[in-house]
C-alpha positions as CSV (number, residue, x, y, z in Angstrom):
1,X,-4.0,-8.2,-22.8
2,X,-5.9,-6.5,-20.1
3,X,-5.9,-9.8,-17.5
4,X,-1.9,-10.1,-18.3
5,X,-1.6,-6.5,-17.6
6,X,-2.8,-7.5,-13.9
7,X,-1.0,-10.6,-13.7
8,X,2.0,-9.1,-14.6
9,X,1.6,-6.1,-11.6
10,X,0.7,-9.0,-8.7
11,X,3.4,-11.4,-10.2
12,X,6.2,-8.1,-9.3
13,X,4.1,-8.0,-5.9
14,X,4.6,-11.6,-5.2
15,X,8.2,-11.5,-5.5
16,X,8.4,-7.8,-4.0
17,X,9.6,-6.3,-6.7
18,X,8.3,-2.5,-5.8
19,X,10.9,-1.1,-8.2
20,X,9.3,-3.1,-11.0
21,X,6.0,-2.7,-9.7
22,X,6.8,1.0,-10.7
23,X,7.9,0.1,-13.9
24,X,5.3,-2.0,-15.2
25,X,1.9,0.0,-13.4
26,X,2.8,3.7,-15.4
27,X,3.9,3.8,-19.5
28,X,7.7,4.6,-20.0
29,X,7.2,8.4,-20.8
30,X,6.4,8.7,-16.9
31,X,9.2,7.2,-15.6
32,X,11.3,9.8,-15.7
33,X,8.7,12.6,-14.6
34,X,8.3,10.2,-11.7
35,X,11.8,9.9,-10.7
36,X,12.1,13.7,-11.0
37,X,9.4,14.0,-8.4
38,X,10.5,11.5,-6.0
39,X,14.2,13.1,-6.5
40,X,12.4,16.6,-5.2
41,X,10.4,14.8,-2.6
42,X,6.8,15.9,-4.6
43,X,5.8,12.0,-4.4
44,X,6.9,9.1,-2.8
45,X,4.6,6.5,-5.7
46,X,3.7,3.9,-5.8
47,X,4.3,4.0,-1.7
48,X,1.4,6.3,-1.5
49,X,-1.0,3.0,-2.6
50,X,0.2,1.4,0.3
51,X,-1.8,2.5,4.0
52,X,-0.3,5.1,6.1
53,X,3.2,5.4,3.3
54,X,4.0,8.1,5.3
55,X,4.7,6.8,8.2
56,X,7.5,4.6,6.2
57,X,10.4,6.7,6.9
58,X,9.9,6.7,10.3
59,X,8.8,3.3,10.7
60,X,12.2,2.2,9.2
61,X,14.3,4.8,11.7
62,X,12.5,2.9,14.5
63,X,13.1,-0.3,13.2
64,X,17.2,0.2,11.9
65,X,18.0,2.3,15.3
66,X,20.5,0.9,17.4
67,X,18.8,-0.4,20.2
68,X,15.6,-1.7,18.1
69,X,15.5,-5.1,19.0
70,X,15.5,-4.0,22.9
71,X,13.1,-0.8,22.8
72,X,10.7,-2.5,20.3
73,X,10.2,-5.7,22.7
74,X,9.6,-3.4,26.1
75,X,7.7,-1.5,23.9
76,X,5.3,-4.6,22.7
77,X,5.3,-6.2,26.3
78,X,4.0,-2.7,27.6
79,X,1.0,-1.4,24.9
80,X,0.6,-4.8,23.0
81,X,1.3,-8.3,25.4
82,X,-1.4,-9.8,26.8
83,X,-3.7,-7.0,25.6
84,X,-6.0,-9.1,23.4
85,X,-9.4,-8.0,24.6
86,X,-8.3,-4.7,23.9
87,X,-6.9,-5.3,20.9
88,X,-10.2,-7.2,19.5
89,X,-12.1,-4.3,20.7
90,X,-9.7,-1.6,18.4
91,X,-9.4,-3.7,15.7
92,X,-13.5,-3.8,15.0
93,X,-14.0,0.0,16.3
94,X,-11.0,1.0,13.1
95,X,-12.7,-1.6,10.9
96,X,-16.0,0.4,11.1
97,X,-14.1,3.6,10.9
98,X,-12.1,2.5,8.1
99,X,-15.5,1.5,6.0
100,X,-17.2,4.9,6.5
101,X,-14.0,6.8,6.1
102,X,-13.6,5.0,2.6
103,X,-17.5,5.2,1.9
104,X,-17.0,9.0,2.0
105,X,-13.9,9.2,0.6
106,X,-14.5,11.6,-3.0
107,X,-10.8,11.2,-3.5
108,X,-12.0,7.2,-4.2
109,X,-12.8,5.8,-8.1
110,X,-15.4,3.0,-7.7
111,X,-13.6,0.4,-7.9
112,X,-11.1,1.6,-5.7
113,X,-14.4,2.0,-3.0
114,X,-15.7,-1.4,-3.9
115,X,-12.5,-3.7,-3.6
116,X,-11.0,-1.7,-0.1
117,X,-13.9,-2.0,1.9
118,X,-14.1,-5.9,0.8
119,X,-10.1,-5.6,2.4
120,X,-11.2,-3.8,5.4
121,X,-14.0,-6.1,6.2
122,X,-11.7,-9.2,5.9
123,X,-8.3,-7.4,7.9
124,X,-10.9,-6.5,10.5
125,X,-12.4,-9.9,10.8
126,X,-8.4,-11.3,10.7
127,X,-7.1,-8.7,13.2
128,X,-9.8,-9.0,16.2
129,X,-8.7,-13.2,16.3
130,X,-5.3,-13.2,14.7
131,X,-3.5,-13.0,18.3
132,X,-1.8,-9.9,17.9
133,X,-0.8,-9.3,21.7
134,X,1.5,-12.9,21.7
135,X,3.8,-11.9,23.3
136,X,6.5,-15.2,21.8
137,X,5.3,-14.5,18.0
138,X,5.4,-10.8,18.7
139,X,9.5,-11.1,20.2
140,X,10.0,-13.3,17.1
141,X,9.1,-10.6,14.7
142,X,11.1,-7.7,15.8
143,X,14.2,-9.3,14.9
144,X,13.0,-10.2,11.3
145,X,11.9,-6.4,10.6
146,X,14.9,-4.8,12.5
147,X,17.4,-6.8,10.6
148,X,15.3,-6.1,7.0
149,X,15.1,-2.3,7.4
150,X,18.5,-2.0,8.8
151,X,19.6,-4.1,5.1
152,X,17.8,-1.6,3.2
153,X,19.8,1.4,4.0
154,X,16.8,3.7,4.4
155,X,16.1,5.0,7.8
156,X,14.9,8.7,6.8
157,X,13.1,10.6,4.5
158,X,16.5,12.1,3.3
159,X,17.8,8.9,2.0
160,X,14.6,8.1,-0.3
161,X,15.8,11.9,-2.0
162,X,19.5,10.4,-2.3
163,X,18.6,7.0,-3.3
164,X,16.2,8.1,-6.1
165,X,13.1,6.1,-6.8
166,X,14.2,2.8,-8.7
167,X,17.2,2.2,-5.6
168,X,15.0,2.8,-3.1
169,X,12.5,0.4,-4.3
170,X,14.7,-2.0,-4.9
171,X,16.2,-1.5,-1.2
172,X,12.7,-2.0,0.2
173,X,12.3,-5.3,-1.9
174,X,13.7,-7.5,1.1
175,X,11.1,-5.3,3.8
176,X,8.1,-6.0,2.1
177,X,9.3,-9.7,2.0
178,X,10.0,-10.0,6.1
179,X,6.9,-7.9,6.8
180,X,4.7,-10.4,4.6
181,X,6.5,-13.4,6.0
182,X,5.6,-12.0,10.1
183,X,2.1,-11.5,9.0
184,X,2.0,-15.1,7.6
185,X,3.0,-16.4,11.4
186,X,-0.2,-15.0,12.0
187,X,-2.7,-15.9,9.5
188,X,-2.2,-13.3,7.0
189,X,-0.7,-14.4,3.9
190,X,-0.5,-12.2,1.3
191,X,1.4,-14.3,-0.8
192,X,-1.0,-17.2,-1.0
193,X,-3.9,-14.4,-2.1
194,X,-1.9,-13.0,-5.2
195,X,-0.9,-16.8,-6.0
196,X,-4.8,-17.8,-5.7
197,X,-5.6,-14.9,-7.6
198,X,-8.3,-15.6,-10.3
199,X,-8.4,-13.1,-12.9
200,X,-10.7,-12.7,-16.1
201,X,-12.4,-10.2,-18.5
202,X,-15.0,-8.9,-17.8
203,X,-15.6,-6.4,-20.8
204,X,-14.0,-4.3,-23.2
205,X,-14.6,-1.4,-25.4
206,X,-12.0,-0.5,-27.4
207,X,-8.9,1.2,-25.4
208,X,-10.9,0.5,-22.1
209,X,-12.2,-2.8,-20.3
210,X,-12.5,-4.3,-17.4
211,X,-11.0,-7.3,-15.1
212,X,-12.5,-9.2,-12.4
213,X,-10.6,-10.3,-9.3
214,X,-11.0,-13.0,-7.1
215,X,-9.1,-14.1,-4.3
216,X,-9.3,-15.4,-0.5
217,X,-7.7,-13.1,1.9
218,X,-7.6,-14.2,5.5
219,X,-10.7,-16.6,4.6
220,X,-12.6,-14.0,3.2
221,X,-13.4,-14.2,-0.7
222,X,-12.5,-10.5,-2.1
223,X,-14.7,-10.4,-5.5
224,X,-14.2,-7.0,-7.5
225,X,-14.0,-5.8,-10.9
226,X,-11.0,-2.9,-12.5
227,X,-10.8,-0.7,-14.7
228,X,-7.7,-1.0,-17.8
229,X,-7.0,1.0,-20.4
230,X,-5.1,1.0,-23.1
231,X,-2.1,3.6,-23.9
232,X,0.3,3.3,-26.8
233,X,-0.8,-0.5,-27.2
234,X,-0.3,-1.7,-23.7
235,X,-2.6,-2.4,-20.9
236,X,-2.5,-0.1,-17.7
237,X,-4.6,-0.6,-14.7
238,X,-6.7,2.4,-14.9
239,X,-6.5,3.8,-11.1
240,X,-2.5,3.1,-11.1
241,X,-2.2,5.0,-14.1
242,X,-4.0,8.2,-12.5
243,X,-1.9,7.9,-9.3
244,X,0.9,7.7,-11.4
245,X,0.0,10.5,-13.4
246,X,-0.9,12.8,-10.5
247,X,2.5,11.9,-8.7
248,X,3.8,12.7,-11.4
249,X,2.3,16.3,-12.6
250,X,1.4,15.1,-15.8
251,X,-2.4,15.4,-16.9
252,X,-3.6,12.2,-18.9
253,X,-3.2,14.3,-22.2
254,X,0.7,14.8,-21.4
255,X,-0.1,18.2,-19.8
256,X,0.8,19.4,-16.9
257,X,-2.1,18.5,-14.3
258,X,-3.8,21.1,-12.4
259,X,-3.1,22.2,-9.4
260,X,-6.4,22.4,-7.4
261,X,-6.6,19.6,-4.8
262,X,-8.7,17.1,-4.1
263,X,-11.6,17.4,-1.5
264,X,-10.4,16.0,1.9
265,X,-12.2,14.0,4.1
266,X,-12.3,15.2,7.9
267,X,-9.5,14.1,9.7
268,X,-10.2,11.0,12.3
269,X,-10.6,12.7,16.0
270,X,-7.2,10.4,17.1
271,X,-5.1,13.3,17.0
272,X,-3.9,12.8,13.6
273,X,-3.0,15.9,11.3
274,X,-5.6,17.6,9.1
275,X,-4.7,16.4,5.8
276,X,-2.2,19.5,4.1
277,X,-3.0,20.4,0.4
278,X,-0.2,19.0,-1.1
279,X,-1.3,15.4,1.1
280,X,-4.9,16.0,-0.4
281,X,-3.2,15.6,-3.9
282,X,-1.9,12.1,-3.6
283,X,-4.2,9.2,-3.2
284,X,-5.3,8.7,0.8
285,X,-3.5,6.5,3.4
286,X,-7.0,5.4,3.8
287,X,-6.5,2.8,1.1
């Protein structure tokens, strides 16, 4: 049904299960397409619906390098300790950044608009009082993330093309678990929003309907509706599916999609790249 079809996705987030995330968010007849395009490095999905997926790779070099825990800390103490103020002030000035960038965002469904600028209002609000420049809380997590990303076995782009998709997902399982479990030491818990997760049906007309979500994120009620559809008798969440699809370079009839990219939004004057073609083709780090 379309509300188990949800359940079932968050339920494989809650335990952070990414490689059956994978499995359960596109129809078998994509899984090997996928894999064949994360084996040639096309696509890293479903990483590309997390924010800034491509800065993973690198993340987890920093984070499994040899002198992490060291480096990391200095590095803290020098940009982040003590820096509150500061960090108050950033966290609001991306927050309003982040909301027009997504307003403008063509690449965006609907839904997807509606429900992430619900997310960025209530990260904002969480990251401009959440403490981030604690210097004890911030020592205490380095360890947690070094020792997770050095147990995963992926510190570079080439081992996610060696590993294949379903093994590197599974590797990054025990990540995504110490990342959530540092941001609960500071008020975010992303655990206790998918387990507070109410979920019903909205509507439905024949192969398509829609869910409603609602759930507290950092005290903030996120309230948004999804799109589902129905493909060979089971329930997909809509925007997953065309991720999926795209990632994969299979057009919703079975086709191969086109190859014009998407529209691209200008890139943010912070020195970041101008967003390449192939980048404009996947779904934005905006989300």
């Amino acid at each position: 049904e379309p509300v188990q079809a949800v359940a079932l996705l968050n339920a494989r987030l809650r335990e952070n299960d990414l490689a059956g995330f994978a499995r359960e968010a596109a129809p078998p007849d994509l899984h090997a397409p996928l894999a064949a395009a994360w084996q040639a490095g096309r696509t890293r999905w479903p990483l590309e619906e997390l924010p800034f997926e491509r800065r993973i790779p690198g993340m987890l070099a920093a984070l499994s390098a040899d002198d992490a825990e060291i480096r990391l800390r200095k590095g803290f103490d020098r940009q982040f300790g003590h820096a509150d103020g500061e960090i108050r002030a950033a966290a609001q000035a991306l927050g309003l950044f982040g909301e027009k960038y997504l307003q403008g965002d063509r690449r965006l469904s609907d839904d997807e608009r509606a429900h992430y600028v619900q997310l960025v209002r209530a990260v904002t609000a969480w990251g401009a009082q959440a403490g981030l420049g604690d210097t004890r809380r911030g020592h205490a997590a380095i360890p947690k993330l070094v020792l997770a990303a050095r147990g995963s076995g992926v510190r570079a782009e080439a081992d996610f093309r060696r590993m294949g998709m379903d093994e590197s997902l599974r590797r990054l399982g025990p990540m995504a678990a110490a990342l959530k479990d540092v941001l609960r030491g500071y008020g975010l818990d992303l655990d206790a929003a998918l387990d507070g997760m109410a979920l019903t049906e909205e509507s439905r007309d024949g192969d398509h309907a829609r869910v409603r979500m609602r759930y507290t994120l950092a005290g903030a009620t996120i309230d948004t509706a999804i799109a589902v559809e129905r493909v060979d008798g089971r329930w997909y969440v809509s925007d997953f599916l065309r991720h999926a699809r795209a990632a994969a370079g299979v057009a919703a009839t079975g086709a191969p999609a086109p190859t014009t990219p998407a529209p691209t939004m200008p890139a943010p004057t912070t020195g970041s790249p101008t967003p390449s073609a192939a980048d404009a083709a996947k779904k934005p780090t905006s989300s």
